[in-house]
Structures are given as C-alpha cells and as structure tokens.
C-alpha positions in Angstrom: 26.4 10.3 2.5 26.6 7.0 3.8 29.7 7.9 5.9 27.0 10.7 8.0 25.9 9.9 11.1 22.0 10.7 10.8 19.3 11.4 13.9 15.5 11.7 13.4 12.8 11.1 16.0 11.6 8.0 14.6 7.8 8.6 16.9 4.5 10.4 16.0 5.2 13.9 17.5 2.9 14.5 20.4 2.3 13.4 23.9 2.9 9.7 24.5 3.9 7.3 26.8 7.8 7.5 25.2 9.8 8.8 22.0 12.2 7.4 20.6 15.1 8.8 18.8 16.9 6.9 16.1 20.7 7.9 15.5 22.7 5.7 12.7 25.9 5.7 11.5 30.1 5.7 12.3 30.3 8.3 14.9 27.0 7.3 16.7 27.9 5.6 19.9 30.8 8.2 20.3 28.6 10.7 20.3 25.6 9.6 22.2 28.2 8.7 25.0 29.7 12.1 25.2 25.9 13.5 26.0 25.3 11.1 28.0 25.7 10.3 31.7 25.3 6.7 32.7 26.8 4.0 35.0 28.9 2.3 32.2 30.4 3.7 28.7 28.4 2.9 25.9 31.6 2.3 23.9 32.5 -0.7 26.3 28.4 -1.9 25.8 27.7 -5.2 24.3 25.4 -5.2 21.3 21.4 -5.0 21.5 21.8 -4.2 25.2 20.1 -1.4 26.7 21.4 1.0 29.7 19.5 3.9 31.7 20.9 7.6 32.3 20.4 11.0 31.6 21.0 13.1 28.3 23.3 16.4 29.6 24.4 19.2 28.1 27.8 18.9 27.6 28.6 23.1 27.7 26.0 23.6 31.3 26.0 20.2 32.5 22.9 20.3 32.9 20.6 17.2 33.1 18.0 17.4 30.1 16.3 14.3 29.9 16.1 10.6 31.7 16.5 7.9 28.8 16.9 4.3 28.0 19.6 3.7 25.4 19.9 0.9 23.4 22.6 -0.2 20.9 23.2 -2.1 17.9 26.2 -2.5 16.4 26.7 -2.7 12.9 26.6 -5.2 10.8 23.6 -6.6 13.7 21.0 -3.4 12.9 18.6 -2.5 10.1 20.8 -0.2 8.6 23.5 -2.4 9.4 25.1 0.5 10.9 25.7 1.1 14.3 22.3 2.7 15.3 21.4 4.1 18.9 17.9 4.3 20.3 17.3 7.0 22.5 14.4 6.3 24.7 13.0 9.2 25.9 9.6 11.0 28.1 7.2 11.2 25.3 6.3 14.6 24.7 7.3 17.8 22.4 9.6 19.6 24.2 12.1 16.8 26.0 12.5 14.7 22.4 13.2 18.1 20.7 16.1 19.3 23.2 17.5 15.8 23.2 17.5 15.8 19.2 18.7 19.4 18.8 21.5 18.7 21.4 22.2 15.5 19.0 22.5 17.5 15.7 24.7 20.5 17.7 27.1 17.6 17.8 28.0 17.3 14.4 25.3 14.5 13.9 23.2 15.0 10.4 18.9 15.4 10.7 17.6 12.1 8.2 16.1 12.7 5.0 12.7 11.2 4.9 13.3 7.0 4.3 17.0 7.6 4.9 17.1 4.5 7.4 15.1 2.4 5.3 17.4 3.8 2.0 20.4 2.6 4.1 19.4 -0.3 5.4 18.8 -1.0 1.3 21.9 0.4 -0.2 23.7 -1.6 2.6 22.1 -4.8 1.4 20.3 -5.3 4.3 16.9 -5.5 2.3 16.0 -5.5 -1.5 13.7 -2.5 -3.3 10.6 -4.3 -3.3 11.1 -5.2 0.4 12.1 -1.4 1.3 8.7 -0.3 -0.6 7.1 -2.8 1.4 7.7 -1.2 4.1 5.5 1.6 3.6 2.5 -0.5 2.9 3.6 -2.1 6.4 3.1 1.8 8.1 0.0 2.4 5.6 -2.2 -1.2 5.8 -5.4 0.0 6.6 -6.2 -3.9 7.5 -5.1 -7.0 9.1 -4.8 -8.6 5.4 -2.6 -5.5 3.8 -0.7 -6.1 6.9 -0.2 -9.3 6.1 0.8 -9.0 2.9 3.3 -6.2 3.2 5.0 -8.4 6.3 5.1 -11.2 4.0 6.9 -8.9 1.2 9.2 -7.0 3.9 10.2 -11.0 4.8 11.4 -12.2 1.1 8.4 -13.7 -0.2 8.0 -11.7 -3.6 11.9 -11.3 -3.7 12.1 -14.7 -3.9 9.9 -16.0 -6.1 11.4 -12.9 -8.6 14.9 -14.1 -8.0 14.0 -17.7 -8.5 12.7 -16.4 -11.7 15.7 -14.4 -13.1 17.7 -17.2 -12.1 15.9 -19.5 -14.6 16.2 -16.1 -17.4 20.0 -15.9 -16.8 20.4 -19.7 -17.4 18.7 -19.3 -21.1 20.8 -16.6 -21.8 23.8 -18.8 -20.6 22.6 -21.7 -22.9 22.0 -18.7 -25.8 25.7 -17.4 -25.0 26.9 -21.2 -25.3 25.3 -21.8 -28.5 26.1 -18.2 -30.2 30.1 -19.0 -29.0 30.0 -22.5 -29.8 27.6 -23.3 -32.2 29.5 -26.9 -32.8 28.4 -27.8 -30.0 24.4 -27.2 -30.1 24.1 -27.3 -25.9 21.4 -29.8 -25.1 20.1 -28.8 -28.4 19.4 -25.1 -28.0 16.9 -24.3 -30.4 14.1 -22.1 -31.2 11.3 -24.5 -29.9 13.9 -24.5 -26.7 13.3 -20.8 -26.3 10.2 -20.9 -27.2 9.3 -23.5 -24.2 11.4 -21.7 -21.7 10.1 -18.3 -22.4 6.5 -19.7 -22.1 7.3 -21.5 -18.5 8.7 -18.1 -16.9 5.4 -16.6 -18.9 3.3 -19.1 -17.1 4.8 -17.7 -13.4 4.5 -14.4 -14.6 1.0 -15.0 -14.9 1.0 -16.4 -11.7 2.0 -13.5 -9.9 0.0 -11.1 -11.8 -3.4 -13.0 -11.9 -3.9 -11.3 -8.1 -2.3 -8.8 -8.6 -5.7 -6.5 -9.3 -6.9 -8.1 -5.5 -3.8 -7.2 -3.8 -3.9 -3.4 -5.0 -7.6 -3.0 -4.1 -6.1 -5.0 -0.5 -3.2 -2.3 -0.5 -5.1 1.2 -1.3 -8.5 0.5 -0.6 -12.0 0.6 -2.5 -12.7 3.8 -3.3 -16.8 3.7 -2.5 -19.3 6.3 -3.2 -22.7 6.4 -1.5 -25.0 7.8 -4.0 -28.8 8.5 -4.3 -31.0 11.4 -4.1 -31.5 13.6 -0.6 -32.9 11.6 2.5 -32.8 8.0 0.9 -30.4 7.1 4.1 -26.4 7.5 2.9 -25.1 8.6 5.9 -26.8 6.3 7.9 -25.1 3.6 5.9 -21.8 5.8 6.4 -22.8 5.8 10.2 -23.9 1.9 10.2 -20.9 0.4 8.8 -18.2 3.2 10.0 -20.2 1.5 13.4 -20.0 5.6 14.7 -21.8 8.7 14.2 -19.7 10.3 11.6 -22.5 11.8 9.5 -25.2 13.9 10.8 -28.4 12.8 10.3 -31.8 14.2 10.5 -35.4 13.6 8.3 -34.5 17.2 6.1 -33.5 16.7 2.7 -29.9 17.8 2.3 -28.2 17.8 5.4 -25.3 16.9 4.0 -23.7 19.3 1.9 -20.5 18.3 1.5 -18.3 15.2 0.4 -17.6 13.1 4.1 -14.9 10.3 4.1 -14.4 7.5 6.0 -12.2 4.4 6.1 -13.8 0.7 7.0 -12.9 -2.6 7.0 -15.4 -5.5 5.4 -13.7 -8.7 4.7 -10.7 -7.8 5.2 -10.6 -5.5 2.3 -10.3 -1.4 3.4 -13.2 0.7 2.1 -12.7 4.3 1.4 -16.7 5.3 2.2 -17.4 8.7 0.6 -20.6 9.8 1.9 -22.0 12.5 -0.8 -24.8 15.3 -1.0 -27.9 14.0 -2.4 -27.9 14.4 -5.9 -30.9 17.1 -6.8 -31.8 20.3 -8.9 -31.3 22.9 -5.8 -31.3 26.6 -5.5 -29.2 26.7 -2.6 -25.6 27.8 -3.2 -24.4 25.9 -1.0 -25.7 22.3 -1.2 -25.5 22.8 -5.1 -21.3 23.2 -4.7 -21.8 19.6 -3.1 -24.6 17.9 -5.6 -21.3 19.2 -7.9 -19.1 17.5 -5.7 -21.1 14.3 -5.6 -21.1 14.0 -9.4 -17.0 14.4 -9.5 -16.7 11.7 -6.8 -19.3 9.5 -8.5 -16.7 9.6 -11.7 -13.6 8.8 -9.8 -15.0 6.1 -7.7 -14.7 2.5 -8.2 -17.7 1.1 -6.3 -20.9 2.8 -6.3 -23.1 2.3 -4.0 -26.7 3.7 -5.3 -29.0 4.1 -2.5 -32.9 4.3 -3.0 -35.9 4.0 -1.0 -37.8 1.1 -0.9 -41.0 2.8 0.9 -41.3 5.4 -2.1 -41.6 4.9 -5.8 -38.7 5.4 -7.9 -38.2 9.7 -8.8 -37.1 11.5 -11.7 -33.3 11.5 -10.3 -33.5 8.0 -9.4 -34.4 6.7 -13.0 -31.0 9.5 -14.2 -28.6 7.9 -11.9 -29.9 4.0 -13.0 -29.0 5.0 -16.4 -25.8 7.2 -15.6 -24.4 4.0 -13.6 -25.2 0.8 -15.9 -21.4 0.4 -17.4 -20.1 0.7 -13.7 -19.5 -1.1 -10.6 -22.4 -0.6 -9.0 -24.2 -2.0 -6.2 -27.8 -1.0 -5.8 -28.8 -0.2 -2.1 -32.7 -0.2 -1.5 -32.9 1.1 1.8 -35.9 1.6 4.6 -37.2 -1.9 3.6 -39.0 -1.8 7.5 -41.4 0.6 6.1 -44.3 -0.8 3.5 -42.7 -1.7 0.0 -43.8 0.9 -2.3 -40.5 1.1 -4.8 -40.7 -0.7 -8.4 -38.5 -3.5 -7.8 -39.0 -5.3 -11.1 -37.8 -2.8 -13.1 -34.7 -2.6 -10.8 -33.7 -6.2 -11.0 -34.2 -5.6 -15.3 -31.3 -2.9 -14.7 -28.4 -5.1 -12.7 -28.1 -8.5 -12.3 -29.5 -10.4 -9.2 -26.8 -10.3 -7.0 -26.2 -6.9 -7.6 -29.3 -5.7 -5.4 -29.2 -5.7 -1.8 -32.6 -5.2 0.4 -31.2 -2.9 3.4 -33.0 -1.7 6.8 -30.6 0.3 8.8 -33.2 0.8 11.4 -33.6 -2.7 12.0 -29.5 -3.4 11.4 -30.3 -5.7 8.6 -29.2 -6.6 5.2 -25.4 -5.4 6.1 -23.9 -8.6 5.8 -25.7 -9.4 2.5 -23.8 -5.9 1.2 -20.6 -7.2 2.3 -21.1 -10.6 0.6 -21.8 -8.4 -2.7 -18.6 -6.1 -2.2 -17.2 -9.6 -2.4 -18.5 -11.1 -5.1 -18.0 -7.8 -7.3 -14.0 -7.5 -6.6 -12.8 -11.3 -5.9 -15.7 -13.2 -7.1 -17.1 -14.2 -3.6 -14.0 -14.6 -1.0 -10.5 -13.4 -0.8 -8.1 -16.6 -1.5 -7.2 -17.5 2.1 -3.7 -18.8 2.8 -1.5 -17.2 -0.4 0.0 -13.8 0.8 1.9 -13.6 -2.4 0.1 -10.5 -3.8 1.6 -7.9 -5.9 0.1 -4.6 -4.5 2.3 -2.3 -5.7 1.5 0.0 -9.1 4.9 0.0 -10.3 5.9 -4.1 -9.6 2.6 -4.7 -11.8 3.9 -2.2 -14.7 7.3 -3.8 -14.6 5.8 -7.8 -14.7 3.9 -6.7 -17.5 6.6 -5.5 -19.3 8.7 -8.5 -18.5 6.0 -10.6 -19.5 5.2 -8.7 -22.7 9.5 -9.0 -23.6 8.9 -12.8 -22.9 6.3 -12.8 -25.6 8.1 -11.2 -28.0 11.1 -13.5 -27.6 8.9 -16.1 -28.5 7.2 -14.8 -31.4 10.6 -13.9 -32.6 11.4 -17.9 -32.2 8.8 -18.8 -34.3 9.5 -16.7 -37.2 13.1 -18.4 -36.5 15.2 -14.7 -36.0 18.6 -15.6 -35.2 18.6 -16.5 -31.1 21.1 -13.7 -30.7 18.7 -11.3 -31.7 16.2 -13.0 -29.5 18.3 -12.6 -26.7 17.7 -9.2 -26.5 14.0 -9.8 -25.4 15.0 -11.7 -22.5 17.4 -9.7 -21.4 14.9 -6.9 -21.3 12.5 -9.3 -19.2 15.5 -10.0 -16.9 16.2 -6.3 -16.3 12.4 -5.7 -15.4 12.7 -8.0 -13.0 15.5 -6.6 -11.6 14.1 -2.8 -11.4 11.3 -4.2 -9.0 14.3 -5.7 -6.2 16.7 -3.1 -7.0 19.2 -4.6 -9.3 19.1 -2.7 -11.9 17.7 0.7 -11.0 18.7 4.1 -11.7 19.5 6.6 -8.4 16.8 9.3 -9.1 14.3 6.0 -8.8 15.4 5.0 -5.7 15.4 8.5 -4.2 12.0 8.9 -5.7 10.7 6.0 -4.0 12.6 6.8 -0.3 11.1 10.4 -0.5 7.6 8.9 0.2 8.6 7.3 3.8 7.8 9.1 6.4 11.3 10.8 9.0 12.4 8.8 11.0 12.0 5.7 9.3 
C-alpha cells in the first residue's frame, strides 16, 4: 500500500474561506501536473514552494477550479512522501470535482489516518506521537492542547526511550553474566537487579502518578447536574456554558430530557449534563427523563447536587443525599439571594466542608468558589503548572502498569534468588510494554485499530 498514491480532502466539508486537498505518494506531482495548468511545471518546482493555476479536465479542457499548489518532496513532508496541497474555493461542489478528477487519474481515496499511518510506518513519527495526534484535533482546552503538542513533539517518546535504553543495558549486563559467568560484570547480582529494576520502577511511577489528571485533561469530566425540579440546573448549565442553552422558566420540569454541554474551568474540559429533575411524576414524558437522569447520575464522575437554599430540604432531597455519599459529589445550594430557609447543618454532617458551595445565579455569585471545589476534588487544589508530561492516553497507562507490574516481579524473583536468567524474562516483558506504547513492538491489527479512529484526510 505504501507504493499508492492516496488523495483525501484533508478540510471540514462545507462552505469556507478554502479546502484543501491532500495528495501523497510516488506518482503525486506527475499527476497533479497533468491536471493542472500553470505558468511553470510542477515537476521542475523546488520543494515547499507554492504556484497558482487552474485544475482542468484533461478529456474537455475545461477549466474546473482556480488553486494554489504547494509541494513537498519527500523525504521533507509528514509522510515523508512527496505530498501536494491543493488549495482550492472552499465549498462542496468545486473540492469534490477537483478530488473526483484526482482519483479518475489512477490516484487512491485515503483510508481514514492513512497520512498520519504513513507518516508513522515511514518513521517520520513514533505510535504514541501518531495517537497524539488525535488528542491534538480533539483537545477541548488550551491545556489538552498543550499536552498533546508536547507528546506529538517527543516529549513522552523520550523519556520511554530513555527508559528502555537503561532496560536493554540490564539485560546486556544479565546476557554478560549468563555467557560469562567468570567474569561476574561489575558484580552482576541479585541485589544489582534488584536496584535497577526499582530505579526504572521509581520513573515508572513518575510518569504514572499524573497520569489520572492528564486523562480527566484529555476526555473531560463527565458532570451531572442533579437535584429535584426547579432547584436552578439549567441555570447553572446556562451560567457557566456563559449562554442560553437550557430553557428556563419558574414550572417544575421544564426540562425533560438529558442536555449536554462542553465547558472549560481551569483549564480542565467539563462535560455538563444538565438532567430532568428527579421526582415521582405521572407524566410519560418527563418520567422517560427522571429515568434518564438516574442512568446519567450512575455513569458520571462529578455530581453536582443542586438544592435550594430558600426552601427546607424535601423528601427527594434527603434520597439523593444518601444515594450520593460514596461519590464525587459536590453539593450546590442554590438561590442563596432569597431568605435562608434550607437546613444547612445537617448538610455540612453529610460532606465535608469544602465540599459545599453557597451559589446565587441571580446575583452571578459563588461560581468561582465551585470552580475552586472542581479543583480541589480532581487535583487537590491546582493543576501542576509547567510539567506537560502527562500520560492521557487509556492504553499508555495499561501498558506502564504492566511494565511496572513485570518490574516488580523481576525483583521479587531476585530476592527469592531465582536464577537471573529466569529473571530476565520479567524485564524483557517490561521492555516490550514499553515498546507497544512508541510502536516498537506492535502487532499490525493494533496499528490499524488505532489509525481507524482519525478522521480522512489526516
């Protein structure tokens, strides 16, 4: 496959200032040349140059499209391929012609992450780079950014590198002493493996300790608003979504249906889920999303429990207190403009102190306090500032742990004094792990696995 020439309109489809069409491969300036009518011939162009014309079809002559083309020769491109941009009028119709008059000329339509795939089985970028690149197209906020642009750079891939590198050298000194056990290299023993094991352990640990932040940074808190009818959710939804997404009114029950939302507070994306008021109701309707409510209540990991601070606490407010004390939960007394009338002291007996926040959405006040509390709940008050290093994705978190958990038997095993050859085995296994998360040692139907979630185009 790598010998294809592949197209794919690497833009949103839709109207738009341009779209850009993104053809790789061998035969990819040849062809974009013979479709295209310009001053100079694309063949003769220098590299990362661009030059203006107009896509024709080659059987009519007609003129289809005015572009800006710009080339990259291989090994200079992501793919390191030769790859052609074709600039053209954003739009449906125009990119469409200029793509279907691409693939009429023997050129392939991508698979979904097929430039990315390339750019990866060319050696262009490792596996945990290439994965980073989705979290690049799906960071919901300037810190996931951050942190995928730091991963699609190296960072991670270096520091796992660094740390195979020191894995291969045991097993080099293990190999040395199995081979030429006269010679007892710089006194190989079991307390040796046993030391080494635990200083690759220790940076394991380092790289895992975050690594819970970094996937709430990458995917989001999933937050449901809870509380009875009217106690104000959707005005919360509405006040920190800083829109009207939610209607609104003083009847019970308005909302009757699950309503999501995404928002940003501390840097840290908030998947908002704005539920029905949870009630015994006769009405069809808003009992399918009290049902609702209860199913995202169970899947969520931050509750938000609203109540109202001008009314004492009901029947289904005293249910949901007990429903939620093994959870995350932040309780939300709301409408604290109006006279006090809700029993706070048994509220501050069911959470701890810093776990209540006194709201006013009428006034716009106590916000920030529930941002400080989201804080303190997930990363114990503040997000570590300067330290991009997170490990956000599921399956780089599965494999450290299992490299880790390898490391630990190794030096169990060198304690109970096993013979080192058996030991290494157990590093071995930690250095393959590692190696699955860059792309060293991975099977194919991974790697497809992994591409097939990238969008076309990229």
């Amino acid at each position: 496959m790598l010998s294809d020439t592949i197209a794919a309109i690497s833009t949103p489809v839709g109207e738009g200032g341009i779209s850009v069409i993104r053809v790789s491969g061998p035969d990819s300036i040849v062809v974009v040349e013979q479709i295209l009518a310009a001053k100079n011939k694309l063949s003769d162009a220098l590299t990362h140059t661009v030059h203006y014309g107009h896509i024709k079809d080659s059987v009519t002559n007609e003129h289809i499209e005015e572009v800006l083309v710009t080339i990259m020769r291989a090994p200079r491109s992501f793919t390191m391929e030769d790859i052609v941009e074709i600039g053209c009028h954003g739009g449906l119709v125009s990119v469409k012609k200029v793509l279907d008059l691409l693939l009429s000329h023997g050129i392939r339509l991508a698979e979904p992450g097929e430039f990315t795939k390339r750019a990866f089985l060319n050696g262009r970028i490792d596996l945990s780079q290439a994965e980073a690149v989705i979290d690049l197209i799906r960071a919901k906020s300037d810190r996931a950014f951050k942190i995928a642009l730091k991963q699609v750079e190296g960072l991670l891939s270096l520091k796992i590198k660094q740390l195979r590198h020191k894995l291969v050298e045991l097993m080099a000194h293990i190999e040395v002493n199995i081979d030429y056990p006269e010679h007892d290299v710089e006194n190989l023993t079991h307390v040796f493996i046993q030391q080494k094991s635990s200083e690759a352990i220790i940076q394991l640990d380092d790289l895992l300790k975050a690594a819970n932040q970094g996937k709430i940074i990458r995917e989001g808190i999933v937050t449901a608003i809870i509380g009875r009818p009217n106690v104000g959710k959707s005005s919360l939804l509405n006040a920190l979504a800083q829109e009207n997404k939610a209607i609104v009114t003083d009847i019970p029950g308005t909302t009757r249906d699950v309503i999501e939302e995404y928002v940003t507070m501390n840097g840290v994306p908030l998947k908002l889920l704005d539920t029905a008021g949870i009630r015994e109701t006769s009405d069809i309707v808003e009992k399918i999303g009290v049902e609702r409510s209860k199913i995202a209540l169970q899947d969520a990991d931050l509750i938000l429990l609203m109540l109202s601070a001008a009314e004492p606490l009901q029947v289904e407010d005293y249910e949901l207190l007990a429903q939620l004390k093994d959870r995350k939960t932040i309780i939300v007394v709301n409408k604290t403009d109006l006279p006090l009338q809700i029993e706070l002291a048994f509220i501050y007996e069911q959470v701890a102190l810093d776990r209540v926040v006194m709201l006013s959405i009428q006034d716009n006040e106590g916000l920030e306090q529930l941002e400080k509390a989201i804080a303190s709940l997930f990363f114990n008050g503040e997000l570590e500032s300067n330290d991009f290093t997170y490990v956000s994705n599921v399956r780089h978190i599965h494999l450290l742990n299992q490299a880790k958990a390898a490391l630990q038997e190794a030096i169990e095993a060198a304690e109970l004094e096993i013979p080192i050859d058996m030991i290494q085995i157990d590093i071995r296994t930690a250095w393959e792990q590692l190696g699955e998360i860059i792309g060293d040692s991975v099977g194919d139907s991974l790697i497809d696995q992994i591409f097939s979630q990238f969008c076309l185009g990229k």
